[in-house]
N, C-alpha and C positions, 0 to 999 in steps of 0.2 A: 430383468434386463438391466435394471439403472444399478445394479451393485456391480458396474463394472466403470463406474465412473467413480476416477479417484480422483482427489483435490490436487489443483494443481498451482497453486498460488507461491509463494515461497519457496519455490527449490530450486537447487542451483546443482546444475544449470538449468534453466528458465525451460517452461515448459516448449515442447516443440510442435510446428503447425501440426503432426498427424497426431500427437498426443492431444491439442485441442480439438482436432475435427473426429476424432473416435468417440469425444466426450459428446459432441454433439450429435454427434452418428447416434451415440447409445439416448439419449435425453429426446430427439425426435422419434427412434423406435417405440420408446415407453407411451411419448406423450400422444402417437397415433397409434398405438397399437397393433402395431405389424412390424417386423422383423425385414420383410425385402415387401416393399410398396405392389401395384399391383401396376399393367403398363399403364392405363389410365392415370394413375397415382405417382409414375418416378418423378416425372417433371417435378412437382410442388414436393416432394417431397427431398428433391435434390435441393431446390430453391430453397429448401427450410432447414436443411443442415449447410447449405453457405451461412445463410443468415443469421445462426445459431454458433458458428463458429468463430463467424466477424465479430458476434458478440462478446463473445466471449475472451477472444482474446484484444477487446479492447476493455473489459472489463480485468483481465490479467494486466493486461498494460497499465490501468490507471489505478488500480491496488498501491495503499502505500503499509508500510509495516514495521516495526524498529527491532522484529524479532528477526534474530539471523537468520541465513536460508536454510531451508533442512535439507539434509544428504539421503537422494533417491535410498541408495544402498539399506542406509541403515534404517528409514521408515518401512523399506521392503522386509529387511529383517526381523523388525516387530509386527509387522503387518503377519508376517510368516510364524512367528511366534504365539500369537494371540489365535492364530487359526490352529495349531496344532493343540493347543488348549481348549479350544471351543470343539475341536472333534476329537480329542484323543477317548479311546474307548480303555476302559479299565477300572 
């Protein structure tokens, strides 16, 4: 489930509220282990990805760094690059 949370600190343009709240989405699925809550369970389990969101992106907010910001594009590229190497068969 959690390898679908990418870093999102540095990049430019700056991460956006659905790319924070999927991060949270996916970080509360792990950390309860369940995928879609049960009815009993959405309440708190909604309550706990606001609250994992806010966190988050005040913890984006208050990040400081003096490295420049990295270009989505081209970390998707290697990203894509290292995966075609990790599974190329041959």
């Amino acid at each position: 489930m959690c390898r679908n949370i990418r870093t999102l600190h540095n990049f430019e343009p700056p991460a956006t509220r659905d790319e924070v709240h999927g991060a949270a989405l996916q970080y509360v699925r792990k950390v309860s282990g369940s995928t879609s809550p049960s009815q009993v369970n959405e309440e708190a389990f909604a309550r706990a990805v606001e609250a994992v969101t806010a966190a988050t992106r005040r913890l984006l907010d208050e990040l400081v760094t003096s490295a420049p910001p990295k270009n989505r594009e081209v970390e998707a590229a290697k990203a894509r690059e290292r995966a075609a190497a990790r599974y190329a068969t041959g």
